[in-house]
C-alpha positions as CSV (number, residue, x, y, z in Angstrom):
1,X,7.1,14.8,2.2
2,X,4.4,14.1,0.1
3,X,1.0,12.1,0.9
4,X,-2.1,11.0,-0.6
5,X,-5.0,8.6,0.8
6,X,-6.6,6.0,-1.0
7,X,-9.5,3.4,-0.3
8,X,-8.4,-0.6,0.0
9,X,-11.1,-2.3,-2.4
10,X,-9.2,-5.7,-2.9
11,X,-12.3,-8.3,-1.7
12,X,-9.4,-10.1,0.7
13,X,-8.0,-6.8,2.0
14,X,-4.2,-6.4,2.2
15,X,-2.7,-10.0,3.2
16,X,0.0,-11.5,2.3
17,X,0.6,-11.7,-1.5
18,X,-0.4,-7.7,-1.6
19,X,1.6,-7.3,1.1
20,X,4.4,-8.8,-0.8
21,X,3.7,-6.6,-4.4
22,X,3.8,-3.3,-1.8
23,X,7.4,-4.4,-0.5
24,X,8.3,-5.1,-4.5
25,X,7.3,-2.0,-5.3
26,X,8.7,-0.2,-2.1
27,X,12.4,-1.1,-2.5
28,X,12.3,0.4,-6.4
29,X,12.6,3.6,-4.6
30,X,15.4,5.4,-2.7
31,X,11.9,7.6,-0.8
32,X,11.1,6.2,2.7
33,X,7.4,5.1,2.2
34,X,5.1,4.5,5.5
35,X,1.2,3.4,5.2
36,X,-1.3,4.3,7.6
37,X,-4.4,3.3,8.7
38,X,-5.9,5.3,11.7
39,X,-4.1,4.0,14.4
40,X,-0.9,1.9,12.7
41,X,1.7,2.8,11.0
42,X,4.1,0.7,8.7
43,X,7.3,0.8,6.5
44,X,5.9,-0.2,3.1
45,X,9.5,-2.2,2.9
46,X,8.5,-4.1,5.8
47,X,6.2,-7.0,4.9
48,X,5.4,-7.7,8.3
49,X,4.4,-4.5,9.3
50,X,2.3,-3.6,6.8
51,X,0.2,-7.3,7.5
52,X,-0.1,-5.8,11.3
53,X,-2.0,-3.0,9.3
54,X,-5.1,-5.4,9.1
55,X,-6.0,-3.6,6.2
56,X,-9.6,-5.2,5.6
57,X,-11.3,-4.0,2.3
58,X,-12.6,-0.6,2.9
59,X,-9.7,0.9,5.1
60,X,-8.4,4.1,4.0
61,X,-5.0,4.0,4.5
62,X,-2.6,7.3,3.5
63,X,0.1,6.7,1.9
64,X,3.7,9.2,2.6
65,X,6.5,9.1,0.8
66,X,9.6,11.1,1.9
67,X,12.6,11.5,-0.5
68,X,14.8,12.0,-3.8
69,X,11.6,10.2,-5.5
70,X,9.0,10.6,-3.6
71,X,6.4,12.1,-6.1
72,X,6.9,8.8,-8.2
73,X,6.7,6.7,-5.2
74,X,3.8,8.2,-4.2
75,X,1.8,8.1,-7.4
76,X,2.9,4.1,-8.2
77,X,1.7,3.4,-4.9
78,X,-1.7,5.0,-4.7
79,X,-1.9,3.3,-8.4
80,X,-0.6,-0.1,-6.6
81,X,-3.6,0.2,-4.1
82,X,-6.3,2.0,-6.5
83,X,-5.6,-1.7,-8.2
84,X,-6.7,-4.0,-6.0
85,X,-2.5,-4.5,-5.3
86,X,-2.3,-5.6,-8.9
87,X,-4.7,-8.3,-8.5
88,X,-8.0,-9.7,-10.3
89,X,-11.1,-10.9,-8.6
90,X,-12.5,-14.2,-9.8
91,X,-16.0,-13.5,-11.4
92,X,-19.0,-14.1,-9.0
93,X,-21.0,-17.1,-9.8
Protein backbone atom coordinates (compact mmCIF):
# COMPACT_ATOMS: atom_id res chain seq x y z
CA UNK A 1 0.00 0.00 0.00
CA UNK A 2 1.30 3.13 -0.94
CA UNK A 3 0.04 6.86 0.17
CA UNK A 4 0.68 10.38 -0.35
CA UNK A 5 -1.31 13.68 0.87
CA UNK A 6 -1.97 16.53 -1.14
CA UNK A 7 -3.77 20.03 -0.58
CA UNK A 8 -7.41 20.55 -2.52
CA UNK A 9 -6.73 24.13 -4.19
CA UNK A 10 -9.64 23.97 -6.86
CA UNK A 11 -11.63 27.51 -5.84
CA UNK A 12 -15.16 25.20 -5.77
CA UNK A 13 -13.47 22.37 -3.81
CA UNK A 14 -14.23 18.79 -4.94
CA UNK A 15 -17.97 18.72 -6.34
CA UNK A 16 -19.40 17.10 -8.77
CA UNK A 17 -17.60 17.38 -12.16
CA UNK A 18 -14.05 16.71 -10.10
CA UNK A 19 -15.68 14.18 -8.55
CA UNK A 20 -16.49 12.66 -11.80
CA UNK A 21 -12.60 13.15 -13.48
CA UNK A 22 -11.47 11.23 -9.94
CA UNK A 23 -13.87 8.12 -10.79
CA UNK A 24 -12.47 8.46 -14.67
CA UNK A 25 -9.32 8.29 -13.55
CA UNK A 26 -9.97 5.57 -10.71
CA UNK A 27 -11.40 2.78 -12.86
CA UNK A 28 -8.03 3.08 -15.31
CA UNK A 29 -6.45 1.07 -12.58
CA UNK A 30 -6.81 -2.50 -11.36
CA UNK A 31 -5.24 -0.66 -7.47
CA UNK A 32 -8.10 -0.10 -4.96
CA UNK A 33 -7.80 3.72 -4.34
CA UNK A 34 -9.60 5.34 -1.08
CA UNK A 35 -9.29 9.35 -0.28
CA UNK A 36 -9.43 10.65 3.02
CA UNK A 37 -10.02 13.59 4.67
CA UNK A 38 -9.75 13.58 8.57
CA UNK A 39 -12.69 11.88 9.50
CA UNK A 40 -14.23 10.31 5.96
CA UNK A 41 -13.22 7.91 3.92
CA UNK A 42 -14.10 7.16 0.19
CA UNK A 43 -13.60 4.65 -2.76
CA UNK A 44 -12.19 7.08 -5.41
CA UNK A 45 -14.56 4.68 -7.87
CA UNK A 46 -17.40 5.82 -6.02
CA UNK A 47 -18.72 9.23 -7.08
CA UNK A 48 -20.93 9.45 -4.37
CA UNK A 49 -18.66 8.81 -1.75
CA UNK A 50 -16.08 10.84 -2.56
CA UNK A 51 -18.92 14.13 -2.74
CA UNK A 52 -19.79 12.99 1.08
CA UNK A 53 -16.01 13.96 1.44
CA UNK A 54 -17.03 17.75 1.37
CA UNK A 55 -13.83 18.39 0.22
CA UNK A 56 -13.83 22.38 0.41
CA UNK A 57 -10.68 24.11 -1.03
CA UNK A 58 -7.98 23.68 1.49
CA UNK A 59 -8.71 20.08 2.72
CA UNK A 60 -5.85 17.83 2.80
CA UNK A 61 -7.02 14.71 1.83
CA UNK A 62 -4.45 11.47 1.56
CA UNK A 63 -4.65 9.58 -1.05
CA UNK A 64 -3.91 5.30 -0.77
CA UNK A 65 -3.62 3.16 -3.35
CA UNK A 66 -3.37 -0.60 -2.81
CA UNK A 67 -2.45 -2.99 -5.71
CA UNK A 68 -0.73 -4.46 -9.02
CA UNK A 69 -0.44 -0.54 -10.01
CA UNK A 70 -0.61 1.26 -7.26
CA UNK A 71 2.59 3.42 -7.55
CA UNK A 72 1.05 4.79 -10.96
CA UNK A 73 -2.28 5.25 -9.42
CA UNK A 74 -0.94 6.96 -6.81
CA UNK A 75 1.24 9.45 -8.63
CA UNK A 76 -1.78 10.24 -11.43
CA UNK A 77 -3.90 10.98 -8.64
CA UNK A 78 -1.92 13.30 -6.45
CA UNK A 79 -1.16 14.96 -10.12
CA UNK A 80 -5.19 14.82 -10.67
CA UNK A 81 -5.56 16.81 -7.36
CA UNK A 82 -2.18 18.97 -7.37
CA UNK A 83 -4.33 20.21 -10.70
CA UNK A 84 -7.17 21.65 -9.58
CA UNK A 85 -8.98 18.02 -10.86
CA UNK A 86 -7.87 19.03 -14.31
CA UNK A 87 -9.70 22.19 -14.24
CA UNK A 88 -9.01 26.03 -15.08
CA UNK A 89 -10.19 28.95 -12.92
CA UNK A 90 -11.81 31.78 -14.81
CA UNK A 91 -9.55 34.99 -14.44
CA UNK A 92 -10.58 37.34 -11.65
CA UNK A 93 -12.09 40.50 -12.77
Amino acid sequence: MKLKTARVTNPQGLHARSAATIVKLATLFQSSIELKNDTKVANAKNIMALLLLEASKGTQLTVCADGIDEAQALAEMIGLIEDNFGETSAPAP
